[in-house]
C-alpha positions, 0 to 999 in steps of 0.5 A: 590471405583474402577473406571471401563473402559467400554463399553456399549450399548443403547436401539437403539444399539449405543455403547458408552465407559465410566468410572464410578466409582462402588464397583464392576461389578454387582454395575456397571451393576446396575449403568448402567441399571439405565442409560438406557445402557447394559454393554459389557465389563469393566476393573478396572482402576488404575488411574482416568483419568479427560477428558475435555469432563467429567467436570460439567460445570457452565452451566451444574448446570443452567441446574439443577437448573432449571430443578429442579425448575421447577419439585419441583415447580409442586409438582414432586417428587425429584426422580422422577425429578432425573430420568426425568433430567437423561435421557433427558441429555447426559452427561456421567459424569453428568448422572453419577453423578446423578445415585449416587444422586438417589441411595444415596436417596433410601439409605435414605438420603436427597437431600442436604445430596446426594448433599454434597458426590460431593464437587467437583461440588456442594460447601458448599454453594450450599448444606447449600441452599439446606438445609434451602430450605428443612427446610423450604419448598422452595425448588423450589424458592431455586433452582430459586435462585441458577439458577440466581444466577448460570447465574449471576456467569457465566455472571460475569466470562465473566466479569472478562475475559474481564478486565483481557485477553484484556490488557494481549492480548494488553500487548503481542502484544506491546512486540513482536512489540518492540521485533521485532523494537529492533532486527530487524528493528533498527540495519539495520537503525542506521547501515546506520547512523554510516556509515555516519561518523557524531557525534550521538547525546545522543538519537540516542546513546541511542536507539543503547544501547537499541538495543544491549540489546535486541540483545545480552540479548534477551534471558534475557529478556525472561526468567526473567518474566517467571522465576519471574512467577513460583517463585512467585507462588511457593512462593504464594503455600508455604506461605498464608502471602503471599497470603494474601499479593497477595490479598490486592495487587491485590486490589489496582492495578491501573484500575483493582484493583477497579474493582475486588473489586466491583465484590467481593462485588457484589458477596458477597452481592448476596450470602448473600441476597440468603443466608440470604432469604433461612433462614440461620443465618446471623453468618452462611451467614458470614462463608459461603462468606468467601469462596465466595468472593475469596480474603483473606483480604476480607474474613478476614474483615467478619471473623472480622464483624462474631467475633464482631456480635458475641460479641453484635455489631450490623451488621452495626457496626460490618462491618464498623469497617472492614474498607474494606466496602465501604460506600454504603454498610454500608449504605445499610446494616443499611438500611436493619437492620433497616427495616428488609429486609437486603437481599432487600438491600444487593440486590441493592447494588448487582444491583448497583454494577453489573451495576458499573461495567460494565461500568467500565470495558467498560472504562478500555477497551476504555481507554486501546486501546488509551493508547497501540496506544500511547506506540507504537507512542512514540516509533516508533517517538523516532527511527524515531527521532533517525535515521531520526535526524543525516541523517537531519544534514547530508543533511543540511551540504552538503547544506551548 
């Protein structure tokens, strides 16, 4: 479908620009009547043009989620719930979005059908939801589901920032210090102290060697890290060993890595509860995490718990001989084998975890600002030590 620039008016007689994708210009007038808007006037476009202000944020789909739970639950029609949902949002993108989904029902397909033509916002696991909440008649606690589940994932992305923007934040912040010690403020001390004409001692010799290097190599330094960055992500685009090499690394990077696992294993046992809870196959629930987890050796440790379920191992076996499991969910997962409530127990480890990591991640950020404080006092006290040293010696001989 072409895209169309247009503009068009509202029922109080605003005016308000847009682009939309359309067969042709009476398919954008219909579109946009649907919408409540008149059109004025449209162009074709040639390139699609993504404006920020046009993205479906996480939180848009929490909206949805529960604008729709809502409506299913009182035994409002979906399209009736669509049309609702349209006009009490003012989003353009998606209002957009959601004039497809009630033209692609009318066409008659189902919901979970309509969904799947915008992959680009709602993923396979969203729909494979959607669907087994239309088998099997729960809708509503369905989309309940996804809303929380929706809210946990944008609760967890804070998470994550966290643990990652901090230490960058600190880690730029202890650079331009040194930076600016080394090029700046050393060279005009230990100037001082070679005028003084007196043997300097190996760590003052030191410093000075440091300092030229960062005086005559800035530049070096600079862009070597910036270089060592782009080459290593084109070599992560052109190589999947290498991303998968990436992934195991990132697990076991000291402090980080323990906690990126535990928000992968919590967020891989909250889908799959959900999943599993919705009436999908634990085989399917499997295949479906692979894209959740976001981590390659993760995934390939389910593709091989799915390929030994497959060949007669039970779920508990077939995940402890992953060997990436941790205990408590083996535990957990046997737990729930054996009672058949699996989604209640992958729950608590979902709980558990959530809660671990929380407090791991406030004892990372506790442990790091000490850690930085430290850094900067062994180096203000070795250029300290270094000029402060022979003026010491100095004085003394004079003394003397």
């Amino acid at each position: 479908m072409p895209q169309y620039y247009y503009r068009a008016m509202d029922a109080g007689g605003q005016i308000s620009p847009g682009n939309m994708d359309a067969a042709n210009e009476p398919d954008l007038e219909l579109r946009l009547h649907r919408m409540g808007l008149d059109l004025i006037d449209c162009r074709v476009s040639r390139a699609k043009v993504v404006a920020l202000k046009r993205v479906i944020t996480r939180r848009d789909l929490i909206n949805f989620c529960f604008h729709m739970e809502q409506l299913t639950g009182a035994g409002v029609p979906i399209l009736e719930g669509l049309n609702d949902l349209r006009e009490s949002i003012d989003h353009p993108r998606f209002r957009e979005m959601i004039t497809g989904l009630i033209e692609n029902i009318e066409g008659g397909q189902q919901l979970s059908a309509a969904l799947a033509a915008y992959p680009e916002v709602f993923d396979l696991t969203f729909t494979s939801l959607i669907t087994a909440g239309e088998q099997s008649g729960k809708l509503a606690e369905v989309f309940k589901n996804l809303s929380e589940s929706l809210k946990w994932q944008d609760e967890l992305a804070s998470q994550t920032k966290k643990i990652v923007m901090y230490p960058a934040a600190v880690g730029v912040f202890v650079t331009a210090v040194t930076f600016f010690l080394m090029i700046y403020l050393v060279p005009q001390l230990t100037s001082f102290v070679k005028n003084m004409g007196n043997t300097l001692p190996l760590h003052t010799k030191a410093l000075i060697f440091v300092s030229n290097i960062f005086i005559n190599y800035w530049y070096v330094l600079v862009a070597v890290p910036l270089v060592a960055f782009f080459v290593g992500r084109a070599w992560l685009a052109r190589s999947e060993q290498a991303r998968y090499a990436a992934d195991g690394f990132k697990l076991r990077i000291w402090m980080i890595g323990p906690v990126l696992h535990k928000i992968i294993l919590a967020r891989f046992a909250t889908f799959f509860a959900m999943m599993y809870a919705s009436g999908i196959t634990i085989l399917e629930c499997i295949r479906l995490s692979e894209g959740i987890v976001g981590n390659r050796v993760i995934a390939a440790g389910l593709r091989r718990a799915a390929q030994l379920i497959s060949e007669g191992q039970g779920i508990t076996a077939a995940f402890q001989n992953t060997g990436i499991f941790p205990p408590l969910v083996i535990r957990m997962l046997k737990v729930g084998e054996t009672t058949g409530a699996l989604d209640g127990a992958l729950r608590n480890v979902s709980y558990f975890y959530n809660r671990e990591v929380k407090e791991m991640i406030e004892k990372v950020q506790a442990m790091i600002e000490p850690a930085m404080t430290v850094i900067l006092g062994v180096m203000v006290g070795w250029i300290m030590l270094s000029v402060m040293g022979p003026i010491y010696d100095t004085i003394s001989k004079i003394r003397t």
